[in-house]
C-alpha positions as CSV (number, residue, x, y, z in Angstrom):
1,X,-211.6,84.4,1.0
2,X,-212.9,83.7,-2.5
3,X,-214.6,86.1,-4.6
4,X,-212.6,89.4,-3.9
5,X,-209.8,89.3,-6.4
6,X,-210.5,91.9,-9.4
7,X,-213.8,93.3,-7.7
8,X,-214.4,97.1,-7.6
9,X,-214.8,98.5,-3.6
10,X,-216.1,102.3,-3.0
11,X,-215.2,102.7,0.9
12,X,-216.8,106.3,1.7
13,X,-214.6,108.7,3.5
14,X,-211.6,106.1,2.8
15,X,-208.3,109.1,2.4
16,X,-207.7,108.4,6.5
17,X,-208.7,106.7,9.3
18,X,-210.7,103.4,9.8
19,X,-211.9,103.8,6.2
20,X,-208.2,104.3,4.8
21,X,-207.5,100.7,6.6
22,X,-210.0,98.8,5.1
23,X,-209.0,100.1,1.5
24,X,-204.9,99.4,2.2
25,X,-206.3,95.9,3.3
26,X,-209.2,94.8,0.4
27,X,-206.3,96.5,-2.0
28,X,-204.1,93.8,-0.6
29,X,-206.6,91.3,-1.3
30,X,-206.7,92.0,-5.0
31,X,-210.1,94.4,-4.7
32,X,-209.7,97.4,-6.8
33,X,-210.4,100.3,-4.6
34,X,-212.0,104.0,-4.7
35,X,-210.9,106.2,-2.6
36,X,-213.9,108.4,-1.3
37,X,-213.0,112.1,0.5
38,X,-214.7,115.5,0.9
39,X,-212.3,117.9,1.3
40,X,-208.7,116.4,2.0
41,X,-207.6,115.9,-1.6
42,X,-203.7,115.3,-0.4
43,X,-204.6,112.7,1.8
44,X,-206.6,110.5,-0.6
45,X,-203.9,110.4,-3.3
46,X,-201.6,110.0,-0.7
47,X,-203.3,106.6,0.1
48,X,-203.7,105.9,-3.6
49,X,-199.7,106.1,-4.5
50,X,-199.2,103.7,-1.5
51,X,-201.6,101.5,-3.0
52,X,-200.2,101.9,-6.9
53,X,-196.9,101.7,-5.3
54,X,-197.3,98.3,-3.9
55,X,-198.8,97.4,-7.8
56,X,-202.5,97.5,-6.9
57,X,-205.1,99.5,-8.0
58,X,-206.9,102.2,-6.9
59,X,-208.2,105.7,-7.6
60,X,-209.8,108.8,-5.6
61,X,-212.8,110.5,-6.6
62,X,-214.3,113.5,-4.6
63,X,-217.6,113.8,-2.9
64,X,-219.5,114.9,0.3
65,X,-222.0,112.0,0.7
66,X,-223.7,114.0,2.9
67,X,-224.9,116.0,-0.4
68,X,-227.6,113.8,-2.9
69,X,-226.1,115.6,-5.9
70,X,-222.6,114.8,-5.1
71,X,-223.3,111.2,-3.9
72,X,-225.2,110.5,-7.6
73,X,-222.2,112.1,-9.5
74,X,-219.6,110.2,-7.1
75,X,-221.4,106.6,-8.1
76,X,-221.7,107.5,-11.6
77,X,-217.8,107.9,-11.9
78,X,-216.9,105.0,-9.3
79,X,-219.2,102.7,-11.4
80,X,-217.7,104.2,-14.5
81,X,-214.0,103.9,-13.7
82,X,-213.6,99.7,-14.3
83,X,-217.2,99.2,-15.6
84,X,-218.6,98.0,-12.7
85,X,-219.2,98.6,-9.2
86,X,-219.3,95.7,-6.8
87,X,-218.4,96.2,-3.2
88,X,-220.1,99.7,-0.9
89,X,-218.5,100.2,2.7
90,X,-220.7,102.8,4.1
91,X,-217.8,104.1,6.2
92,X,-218.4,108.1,6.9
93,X,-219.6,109.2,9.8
94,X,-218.4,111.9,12.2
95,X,-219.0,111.5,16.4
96,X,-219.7,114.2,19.3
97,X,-219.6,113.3,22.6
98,X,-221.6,115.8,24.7
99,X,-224.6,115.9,27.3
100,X,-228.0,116.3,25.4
101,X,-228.2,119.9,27.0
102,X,-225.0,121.1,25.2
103,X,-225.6,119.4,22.2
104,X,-226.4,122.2,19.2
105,X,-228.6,122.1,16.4
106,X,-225.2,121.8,13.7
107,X,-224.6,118.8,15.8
108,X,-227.6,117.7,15.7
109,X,-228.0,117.6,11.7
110,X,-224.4,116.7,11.1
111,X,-224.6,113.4,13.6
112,X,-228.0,112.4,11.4
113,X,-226.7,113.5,8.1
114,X,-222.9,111.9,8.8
115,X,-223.7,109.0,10.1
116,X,-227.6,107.5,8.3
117,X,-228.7,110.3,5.5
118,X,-225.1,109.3,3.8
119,X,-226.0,105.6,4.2
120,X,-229.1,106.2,3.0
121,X,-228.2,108.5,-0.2
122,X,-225.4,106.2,-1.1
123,X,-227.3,102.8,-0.8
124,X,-229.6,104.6,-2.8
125,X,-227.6,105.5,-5.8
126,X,-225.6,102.4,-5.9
127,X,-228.9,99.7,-5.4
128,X,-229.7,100.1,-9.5
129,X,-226.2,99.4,-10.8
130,X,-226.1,96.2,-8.6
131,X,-229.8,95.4,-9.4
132,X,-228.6,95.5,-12.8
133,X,-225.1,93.3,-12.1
134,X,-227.4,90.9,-10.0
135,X,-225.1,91.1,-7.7
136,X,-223.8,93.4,-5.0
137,X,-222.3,93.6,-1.2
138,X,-222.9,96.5,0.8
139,X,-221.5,96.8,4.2
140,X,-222.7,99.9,6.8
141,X,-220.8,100.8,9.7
142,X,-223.2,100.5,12.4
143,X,-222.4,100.8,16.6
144,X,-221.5,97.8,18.8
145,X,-224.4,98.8,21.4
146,X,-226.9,100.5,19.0
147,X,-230.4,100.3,20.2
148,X,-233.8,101.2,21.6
149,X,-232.2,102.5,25.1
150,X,-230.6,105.6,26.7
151,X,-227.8,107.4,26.2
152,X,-226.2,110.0,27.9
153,X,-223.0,111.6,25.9
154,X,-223.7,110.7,22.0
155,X,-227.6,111.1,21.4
156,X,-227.7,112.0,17.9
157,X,-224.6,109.6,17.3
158,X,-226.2,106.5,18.7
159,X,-229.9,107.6,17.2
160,X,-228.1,107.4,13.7
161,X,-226.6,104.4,14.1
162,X,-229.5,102.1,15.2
163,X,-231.3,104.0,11.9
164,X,-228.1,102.7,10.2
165,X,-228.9,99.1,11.8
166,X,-232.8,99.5,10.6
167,X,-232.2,100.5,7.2
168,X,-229.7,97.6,6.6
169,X,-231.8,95.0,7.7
170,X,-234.5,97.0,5.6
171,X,-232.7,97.0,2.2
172,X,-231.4,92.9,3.3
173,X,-235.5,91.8,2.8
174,X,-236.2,94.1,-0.6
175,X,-232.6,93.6,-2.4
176,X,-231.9,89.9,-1.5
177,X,-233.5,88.6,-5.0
178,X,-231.1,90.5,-6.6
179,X,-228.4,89.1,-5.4
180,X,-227.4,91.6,-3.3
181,X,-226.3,91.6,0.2
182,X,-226.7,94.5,3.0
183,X,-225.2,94.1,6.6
184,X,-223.5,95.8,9.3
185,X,-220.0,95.4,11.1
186,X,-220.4,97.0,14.5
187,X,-217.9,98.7,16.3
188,X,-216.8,99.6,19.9
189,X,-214.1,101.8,21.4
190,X,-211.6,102.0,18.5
191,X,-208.2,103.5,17.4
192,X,-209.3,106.3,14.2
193,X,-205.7,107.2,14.1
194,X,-206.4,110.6,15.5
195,X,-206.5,110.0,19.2
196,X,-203.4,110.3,21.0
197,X,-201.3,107.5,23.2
198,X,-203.2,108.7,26.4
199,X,-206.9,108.3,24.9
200,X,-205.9,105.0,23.4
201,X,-204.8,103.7,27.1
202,X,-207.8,104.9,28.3
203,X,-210.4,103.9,26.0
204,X,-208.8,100.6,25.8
205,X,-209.0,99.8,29.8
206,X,-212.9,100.0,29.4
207,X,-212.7,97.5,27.0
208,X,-213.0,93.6,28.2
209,X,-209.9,92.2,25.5
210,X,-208.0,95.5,27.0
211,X,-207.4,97.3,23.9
212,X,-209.0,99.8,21.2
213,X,-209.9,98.3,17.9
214,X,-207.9,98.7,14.7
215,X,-208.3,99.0,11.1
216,X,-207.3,95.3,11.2
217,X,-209.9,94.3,13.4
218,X,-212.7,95.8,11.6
219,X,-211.5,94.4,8.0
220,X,-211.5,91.0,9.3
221,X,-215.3,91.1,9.3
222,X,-215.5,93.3,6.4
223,X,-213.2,90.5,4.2
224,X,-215.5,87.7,5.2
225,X,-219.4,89.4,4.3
226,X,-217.5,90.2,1.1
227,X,-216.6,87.3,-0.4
228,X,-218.1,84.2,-1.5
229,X,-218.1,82.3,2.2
230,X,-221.4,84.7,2.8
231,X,-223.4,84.2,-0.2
232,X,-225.9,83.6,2.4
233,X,-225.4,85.9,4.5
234,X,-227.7,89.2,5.0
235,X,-229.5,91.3,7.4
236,X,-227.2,90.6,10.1
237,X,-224.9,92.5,12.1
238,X,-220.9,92.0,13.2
239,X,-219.7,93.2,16.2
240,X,-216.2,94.1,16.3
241,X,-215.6,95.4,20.0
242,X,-213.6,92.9,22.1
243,X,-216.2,92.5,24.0
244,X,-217.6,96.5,24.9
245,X,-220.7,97.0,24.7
246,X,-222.4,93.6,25.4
């Protein structure tokens, strides 16, 4: 993949997880990487040593991007730290799985603010430091099924996502002239690193390739819609589910 080596990456909610993957990965690819957390400071300069220690860069900076303050001040310092600000994986966003009638009004707000207000704030504060590069990627992290239909356990989860799916294909139209690209990878059932070995049997049998998804899997996609290969590529959407969800 051409165009990755020496770029700057802010990967939101990037000190575990799916998010943590993608950094170890683009870091392997020669992108120099922020680490993004809220709260778990130990984590994210765990991840950056194991970066450093492999000779790559990479630093952590804190913010909730959940919060508009914090998500300006976190963009000011990412864009500050190498002079420039390339690459945004909107990766944050938490997940409850109950029945509409048990669902409260924290989850409610969290699910929306999580999952599309973060997307929303962060696109926002990076969109004038690419407009002024003339050039940017930005990558959300959508939901293999998201769309106008019903669901039964993750209602505010799923409503986010397709809003996720909506304002990507938005900000594709009105950034595109400034060289900027905005798309989605989609994923199913996957492997966070916080389920245990029975969940990951199980979620995996309901999935047609017979397995969860990985870090891996995801950052395949994520590789290609940043380098050069997708110049022309915007608006559309990457599903990464082995075949759930179709």
């Amino acid at each position: 993949m051409n165009g990755l080596t020496g770029k700057v990456a802010l990967i939101t909610g990037s000190s575990r997880g799916l998010g943590r993957g993608m950094a170890m990965v683009l870091a392997e690819k020669g992108v120099r990487v922020i680490i993004n957390y809220s709260t778990n400071s130990r984590n994210a300069r765990d991840t950056v040593e194991e970066i450093r220690a492999k000779g790559l860069q990479a630093v952590e900076i804190q913010g909730d991007v959940r919060e508009w303050r914090q998500v300006r001040a976190l963009v000011k310092k990412a864009a500050a730290e190498w002079g420039q600000l390339d690459f945004l994986i909107n990766n944050v966003g938490d997940f409850v799985y109950k029945k509409f009638n048990d669902i409260r009004i924290d989850d409610w707000n969290n699910m929306i603010n999580s999952n599309l207000t973060s997307c929303f704030y962060c696109c926002k504060a990076v969109l004038p430091v690419m407009r002024k590069q003339k050039y940017g990627r930005i990558i959300n992290i959508g939901l293999a099924n998201a769309g106008i239909k019903a669901y039964q356990n993750v209602v505010p989860y799923a409503i986010a996502k397709t809003g996720v799916h909506i304002l990507t294909k938005s900000l594709a139209v009105s950034e595109a002239e400034y060289g900027i690209t905005v798309n989605v990878v989609a994923p199913g059932l996957m492997d966070n690193g916080s389920l245990s070995e029975k969940e990951i049997r199980d979620m995996g049998r309901a999935v047609p390739k017979q397995r969860t998804g990985t870090a891996d899997d995801l950052a395949g996609a994520v590789l290609y819609l940043l380098s050069d290969n997708a110049n022309y590529v915007t608006g559309t959407e990457i599903i990464v589910s082995g075949g759930w969800g179709l």
